[in-house]
N, C-alpha and C positions, 0 to 999 in steps of 0.2 A: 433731477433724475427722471429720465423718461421712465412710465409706465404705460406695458404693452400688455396690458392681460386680455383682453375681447377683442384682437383682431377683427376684423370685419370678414365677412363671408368670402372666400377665394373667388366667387363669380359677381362681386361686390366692383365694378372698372368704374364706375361715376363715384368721388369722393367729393366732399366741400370741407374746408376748414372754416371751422365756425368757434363762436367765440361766445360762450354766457356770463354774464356776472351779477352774480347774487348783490345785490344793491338794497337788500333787504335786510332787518336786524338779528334775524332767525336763522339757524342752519336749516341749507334747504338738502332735500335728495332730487340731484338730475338725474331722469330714467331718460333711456330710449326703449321701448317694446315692438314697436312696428314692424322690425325689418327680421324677416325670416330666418331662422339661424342665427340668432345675434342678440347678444343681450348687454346693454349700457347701462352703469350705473355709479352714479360717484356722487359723495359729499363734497356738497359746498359752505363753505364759513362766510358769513356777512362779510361785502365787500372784496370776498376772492373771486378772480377770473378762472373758468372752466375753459380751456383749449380743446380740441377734442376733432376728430375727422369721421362725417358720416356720408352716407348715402344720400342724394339730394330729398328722396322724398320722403325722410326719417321725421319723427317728431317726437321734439324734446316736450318730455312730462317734469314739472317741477311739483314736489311735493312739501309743505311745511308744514311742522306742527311742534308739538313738543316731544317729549321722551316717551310716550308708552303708544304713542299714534300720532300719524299724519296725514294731512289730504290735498286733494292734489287740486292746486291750485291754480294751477296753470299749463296751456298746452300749446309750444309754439313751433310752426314748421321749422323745421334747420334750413331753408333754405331764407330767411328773414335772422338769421344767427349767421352768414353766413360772411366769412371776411374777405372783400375784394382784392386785389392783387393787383400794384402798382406796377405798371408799366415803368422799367427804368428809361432814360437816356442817356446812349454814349455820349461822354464828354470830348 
Protein backbone atom coordinates (compact mmCIF):
# COMPACT_ATOMS: atom_id res chain seq x y z
CA UNK A 1 0.00 0.00 0.00
CA UNK A 2 1.34 3.25 -1.12
CA UNK A 3 1.61 6.06 1.47
CA UNK A 4 1.25 9.74 0.32
CA UNK A 5 1.03 11.83 3.28
CA UNK A 6 4.20 14.64 2.66
CA UNK A 7 3.66 15.28 -0.81
CA UNK A 8 6.65 17.24 -1.81
CA UNK A 9 6.31 21.05 -2.39
CA UNK A 10 4.00 21.86 -5.69
CA UNK A 11 7.22 24.02 -6.96
CA UNK A 12 9.34 20.79 -6.07
CA UNK A 13 9.90 19.64 -10.64
CA UNK A 14 13.48 17.94 -9.78
CA UNK A 15 12.65 14.62 -7.99
CA UNK A 16 15.21 11.35 -7.41
CA UNK A 17 14.00 8.07 -6.21
CA UNK A 18 16.34 6.99 -3.81
CA UNK A 19 16.58 4.04 -1.90
CA UNK A 20 17.83 3.53 2.18
CA UNK A 21 18.31 0.51 4.08
CA UNK A 22 18.61 0.27 7.57
CA UNK A 23 21.45 -2.51 7.60
CA UNK A 24 21.61 -1.95 11.16
CA UNK A 25 20.12 -3.86 14.28
CA UNK A 26 18.35 -0.83 15.93
CA UNK A 27 15.16 0.93 14.62
CA UNK A 28 16.30 3.83 13.07
CA UNK A 29 14.04 7.31 12.25
CA UNK A 30 14.79 8.64 8.47
CA UNK A 31 14.22 12.61 8.67
CA UNK A 32 14.37 14.89 5.76
CA UNK A 33 14.40 18.66 7.24
CA UNK A 34 16.04 20.62 4.55
CA UNK A 35 13.67 21.38 1.96
CA UNK A 36 11.36 24.33 2.61
CA UNK A 37 7.83 23.38 2.99
CA UNK A 38 8.31 19.85 3.45
CA UNK A 39 8.74 17.55 6.21
CA UNK A 40 9.93 13.70 5.84
CA UNK A 41 9.77 11.28 8.15
CA UNK A 42 9.46 7.53 8.60
CA UNK A 43 10.54 4.51 10.79
CA UNK A 44 12.77 1.97 9.69
CA UNK A 45 13.13 -1.70 11.21
CA UNK A 46 16.51 -3.41 10.86
CA UNK A 47 17.02 -4.62 7.47
CA UNK A 48 13.85 -2.74 5.93
CA UNK A 49 14.20 -0.88 2.70
CA UNK A 50 13.08 2.90 2.84
CA UNK A 51 11.73 3.82 -0.96
CA UNK A 52 10.99 7.35 -0.93
CA UNK A 53 11.22 10.38 -3.81
CA UNK A 54 13.00 13.61 -2.99
CA UNK A 55 14.42 16.78 -4.11
CA UNK A 56 18.01 16.20 -5.39
CA UNK A 57 19.49 18.42 -2.91
CA UNK A 58 17.61 16.92 0.28
CA UNK A 59 19.43 15.30 3.03
CA UNK A 60 18.50 12.21 4.57
CA UNK A 61 19.06 12.54 8.60
CA UNK A 62 19.14 9.12 10.20
CA UNK A 63 18.57 9.06 13.90
CA UNK A 64 19.19 5.88 16.36
CA UNK A 65 18.69 5.19 19.75
CA UNK A 66 16.67 3.53 22.14
CA UNK A 67 13.01 4.28 23.40
CA UNK A 68 13.11 7.62 25.42
CA UNK A 69 15.95 9.37 22.95
CA UNK A 70 17.84 9.42 19.94
CA UNK A 71 20.76 10.87 17.88
CA UNK A 72 21.44 11.35 14.95
CA UNK A 73 23.67 9.59 13.52
CA UNK A 74 24.13 9.96 10.43
CA UNK A 75 23.61 12.49 7.53
CA UNK A 76 23.60 11.57 3.88
CA UNK A 77 22.80 13.59 0.56
CA UNK A 78 19.76 11.85 -1.31
CA UNK A 79 21.48 12.36 -4.20
CA UNK A 80 24.28 9.21 -3.07
CA UNK A 81 20.64 7.33 -2.07
CA UNK A 82 19.73 7.87 -5.31
CA UNK A 83 18.54 4.73 -7.66
CA UNK A 84 19.73 4.79 -11.35
CA UNK A 85 17.48 3.92 -14.12
CA UNK A 86 18.10 1.22 -16.61
CA UNK A 87 17.91 2.00 -19.83
CA UNK A 88 15.80 -0.80 -21.47
CA UNK A 89 16.46 -2.40 -25.16
CA UNK A 90 13.90 -3.08 -27.73
CA UNK A 91 14.04 -6.66 -28.52
Amino acid sequence: MAQILDSLPSDSSDRIFCCYINSSSQIQIARISNIPNWYFERVVFPGQRLLFEAPPDAQLEIHTGKLTSAILSDKIPCTQLQIKEFASEAV
